[in-house]
N, C-alpha and C positions, 0 to 999 in steps of 0.2 A: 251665062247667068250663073254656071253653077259654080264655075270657078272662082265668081267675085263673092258667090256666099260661102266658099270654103276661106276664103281670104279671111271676112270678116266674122267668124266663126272663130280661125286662129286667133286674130288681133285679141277679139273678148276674153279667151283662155288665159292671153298672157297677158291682159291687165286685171285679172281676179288674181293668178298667181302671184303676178307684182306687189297686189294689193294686200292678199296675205301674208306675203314674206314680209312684206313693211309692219304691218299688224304684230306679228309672233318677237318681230324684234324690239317694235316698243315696249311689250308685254314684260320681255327679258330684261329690259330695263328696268321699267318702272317695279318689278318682283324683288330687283336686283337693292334698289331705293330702298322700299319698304322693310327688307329685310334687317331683322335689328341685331343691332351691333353688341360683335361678342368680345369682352375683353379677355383675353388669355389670361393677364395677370390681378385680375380678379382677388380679392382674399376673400379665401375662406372663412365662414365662421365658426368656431370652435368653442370649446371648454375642457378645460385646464384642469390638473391637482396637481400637486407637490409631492416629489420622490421623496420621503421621510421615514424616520427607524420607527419602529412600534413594538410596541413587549408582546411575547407568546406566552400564554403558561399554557404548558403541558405536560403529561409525564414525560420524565426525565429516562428516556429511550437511548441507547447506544448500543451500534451495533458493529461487529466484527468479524473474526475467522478466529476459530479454535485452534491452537498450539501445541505443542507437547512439552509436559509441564519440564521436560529436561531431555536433551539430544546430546551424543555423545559422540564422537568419531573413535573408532579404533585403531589405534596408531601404533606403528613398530620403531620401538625407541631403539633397534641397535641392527645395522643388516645383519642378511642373513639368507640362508635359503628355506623355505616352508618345507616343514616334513609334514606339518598333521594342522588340519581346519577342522575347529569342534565345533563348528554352526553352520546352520543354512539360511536361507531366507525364513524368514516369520520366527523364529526360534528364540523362546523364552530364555533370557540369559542372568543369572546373577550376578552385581557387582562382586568383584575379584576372582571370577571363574577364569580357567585359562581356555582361550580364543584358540589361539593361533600357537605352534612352536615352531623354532627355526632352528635348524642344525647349531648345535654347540658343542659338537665334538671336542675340535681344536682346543677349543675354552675348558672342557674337561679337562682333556689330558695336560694342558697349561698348569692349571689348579694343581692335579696331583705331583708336576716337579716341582709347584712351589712351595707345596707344602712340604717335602720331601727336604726342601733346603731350610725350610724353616725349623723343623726336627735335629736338621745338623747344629742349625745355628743356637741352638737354643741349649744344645748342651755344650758348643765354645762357649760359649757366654758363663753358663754355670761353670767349665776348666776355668775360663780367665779368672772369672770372679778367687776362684782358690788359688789361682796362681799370685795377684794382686793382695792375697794374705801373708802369701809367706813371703810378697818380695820377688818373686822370683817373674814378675813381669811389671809396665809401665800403666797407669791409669790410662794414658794416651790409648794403649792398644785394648784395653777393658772398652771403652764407650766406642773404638771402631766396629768393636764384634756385636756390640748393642746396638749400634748405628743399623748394621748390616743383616740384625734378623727382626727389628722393628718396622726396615722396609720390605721386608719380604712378607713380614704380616699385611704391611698396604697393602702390596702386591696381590695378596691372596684374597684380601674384601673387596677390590676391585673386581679382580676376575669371577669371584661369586657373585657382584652387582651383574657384572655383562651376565650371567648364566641366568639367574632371574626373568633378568629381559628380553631373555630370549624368548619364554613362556609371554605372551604379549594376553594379560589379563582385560574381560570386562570393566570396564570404567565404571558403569552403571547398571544399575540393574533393567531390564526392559525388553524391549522385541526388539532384531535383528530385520531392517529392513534396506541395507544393501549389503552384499558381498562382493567384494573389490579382488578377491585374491582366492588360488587353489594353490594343491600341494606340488611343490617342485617349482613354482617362482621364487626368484630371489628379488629380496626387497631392501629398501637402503631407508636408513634412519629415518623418520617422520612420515613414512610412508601410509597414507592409509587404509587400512585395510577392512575397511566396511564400517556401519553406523548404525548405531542403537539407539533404540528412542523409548522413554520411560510413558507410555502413556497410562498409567491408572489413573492418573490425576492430568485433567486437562487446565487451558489457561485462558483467556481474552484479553488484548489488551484495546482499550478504548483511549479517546480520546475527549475533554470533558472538561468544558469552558471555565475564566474562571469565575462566575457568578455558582458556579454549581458545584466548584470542585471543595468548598470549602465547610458545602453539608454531608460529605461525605466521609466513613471513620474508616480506619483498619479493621479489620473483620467485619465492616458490616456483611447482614447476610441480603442474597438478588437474587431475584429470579432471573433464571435463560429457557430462550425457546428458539426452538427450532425448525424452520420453516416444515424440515423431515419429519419430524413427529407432530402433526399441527394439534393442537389442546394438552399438550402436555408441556408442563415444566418442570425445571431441573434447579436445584439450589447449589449456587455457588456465594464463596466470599470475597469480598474486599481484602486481598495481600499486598497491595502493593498503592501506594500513592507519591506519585513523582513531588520532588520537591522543589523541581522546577520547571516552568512553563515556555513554550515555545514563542516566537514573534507575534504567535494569532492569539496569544494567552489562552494557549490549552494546554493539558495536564494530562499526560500518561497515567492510565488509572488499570492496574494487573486483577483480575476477576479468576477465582481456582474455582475451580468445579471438582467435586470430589470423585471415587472410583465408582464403579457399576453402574454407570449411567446411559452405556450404549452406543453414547455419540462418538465421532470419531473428527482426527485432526483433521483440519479444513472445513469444517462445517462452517456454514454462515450460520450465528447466532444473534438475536438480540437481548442485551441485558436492562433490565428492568430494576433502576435501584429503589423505583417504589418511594420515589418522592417528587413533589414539582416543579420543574422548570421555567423560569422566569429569562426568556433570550432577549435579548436587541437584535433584529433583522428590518434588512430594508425590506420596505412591503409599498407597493403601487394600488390603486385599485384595477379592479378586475377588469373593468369595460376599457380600459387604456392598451389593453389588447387587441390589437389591430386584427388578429385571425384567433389562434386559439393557442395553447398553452404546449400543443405540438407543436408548433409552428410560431416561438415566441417572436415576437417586435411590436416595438410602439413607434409614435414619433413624439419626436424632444420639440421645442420649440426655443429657436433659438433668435434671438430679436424681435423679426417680426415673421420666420421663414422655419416649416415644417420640413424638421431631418428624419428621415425614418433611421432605426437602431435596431438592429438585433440585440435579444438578452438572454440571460438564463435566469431558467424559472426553480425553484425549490416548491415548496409546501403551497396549497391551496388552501387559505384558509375563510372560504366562501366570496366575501365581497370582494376582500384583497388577495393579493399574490406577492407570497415571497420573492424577493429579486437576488438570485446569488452571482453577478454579472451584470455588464452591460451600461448599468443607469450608476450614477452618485446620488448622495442626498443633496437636496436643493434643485435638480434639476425638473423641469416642467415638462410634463406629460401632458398630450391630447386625450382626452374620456368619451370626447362627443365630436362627430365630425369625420373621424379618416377615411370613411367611404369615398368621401370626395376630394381624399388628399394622394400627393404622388412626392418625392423626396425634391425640397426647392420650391417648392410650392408656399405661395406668403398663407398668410393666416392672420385674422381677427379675432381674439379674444373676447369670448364674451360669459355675461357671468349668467 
């Protein structure tokens, strides 16, 4: 008896199991039915603006690196060996001070036997000449002995030019800020032997579109500032305007700064001409910015299919954003939308 109700005991078990397992899989069916259908290629809906130029006005800012109003290399026009270097590093120099000297012995005592023959020559010259009176010589041999002590005067302003040279003068007046050379090397023509730089008067050159280049005169006077001394300005002027402009139509514009002013060559400065600027830049709006202005990209839309683009970004000028990179004018930009967008991804335009 107990055996036939373990039996039917089992059989029950496994037809509740049976019954469940068949349950759980219709379930997975019909969940499976219900479940609504996703299209991948869905488009999204979006809105649009137009990559287009737009005028800035602003002050008319440019900025640079300070120069030295004149740099000079000190060169030895004639070899030679160094006997004596009259500068060091940092050492105020004036133009035509002598630098450097180079052994010109030989070149002396050259000089005194040619002058020595020029002394002879110069009283045959005076015999001919009397001889040529009485007759008692050819005109022919008058103009050889004249021949022969007018090049011995070349001779002699020559060899006084190499003596000169040997003295290898400042070029300019200024500080000494390399030395190339000590005493007892020998140096050969064009060699150079350290560089001076005239800083009492500095320089900037900018670069200065040409909607802007043509409100601007020789001498006007600018302010410059320098990020180093922040609330102070320094007056410089207008020396220099190019008179001709480059493929992007900008225009080399030279800014002097005058002496005692502190700053020194290589500063980043910006100059201030103290009037407004009216630019054409391309500008996008702001929210077409997919992340943030770290991290610039938008997406273009092209047919009907969302391309994402990296750009570069310029100036922020609230709503919009300069675009120096990446976009053209004319092309279509997403403003609203990209959260739900991925590169290839279609898209619906809506307004």
């Amino acid at each position: 008896m107990k055996k036939t109700t373990l039996v039917i005991v089992a059989v029950l078990l496994g037809v509740t199991a049976l019954i469940g397992f068949r349950l759980a899989s219709n379930k997975e069916k019909i969940d499976e039915q219900n479940k609504p259908v996703v299209n991948a290629n869905a488009a999204i809906p979006v809105t649009v603006a137009q990559v287009a130029e737009g005028t800035v006005s602003q002050q008319l800012v440019k900025t640079g690196n300070l120069i030295p109003y004149r740099e000079a290399d000190i060169t030895a026009t004639t070899a030679g060996k160094v006997t004596r270097v009259n500068f060091n590093l940092g050492s105020q120099v004036k133009q035509g001070a002598t630098l450097v000297q180079l052994d010109n012995r030989l070149k002396e005592l050259s000089l005194e036997a040619t002058e020595l023959n020029i002394n002879k020559l110069k009283k045959d010259v005076t015999r001919y000449n009397t001889l040529l009176a009485g007759n008692a010589t050819t005109e022919l041999q008058v103009n050889d002995v004249k021949f022969n002590y007018e090049n011995a005067v070349n001779q002699a302003e020559q060899i006084k030019k190499q003596i000169q040279d040997a003295n290898v003068k400042a070029p300019i007046s200024g500080q000494i800020v390399k030395k190339n050379i000590e005493p007892g090397e020998f140096v050969g023509a064009g060699t150079v032997l350290g560089t001076v730089l005239d800083v009492a008067r500095l320089k900037v050159q900018v670069l200065v579109n040409e909607s802007d280049v043509y409100k601007i005169r020789m001498g006007q006077a600018v302010k410059v500032s320098a990020d180093v001394f922040p609330g102070r300005t320094f007056t410089g002027n207008v020396t220099y305007i190019s008179p001709q402009g480059s493929d992007e139509h900008n225009y080399p514009v030279e800014v002097t700064i005058g002496s005692n002013n502190n700053l020194k060559a290589g500063t980043f400065v910006n100059v201030d001409f103290s009037q407004k600027s009216n630019q054409q830049t391309l500008q996008i709006p702001r929210a077409a910015l997919a992340e943030s202005i770290k991290n610039p990209y938008v997406y273009v839309v092209e047919g009907n299919v969302a391309r994402r683009r990296s750009i570069q970004v310029g100036r922020d000028f609230g709503d919009t954003v300069e675009v120096l990179g990446g976009l053209n004018a004319g092309d279509t930009v997403v403003t609203t939308g990209q959260l739900n967008l991925t590169d290839g991804k279609p898209v619906q335009v809506t307004k």
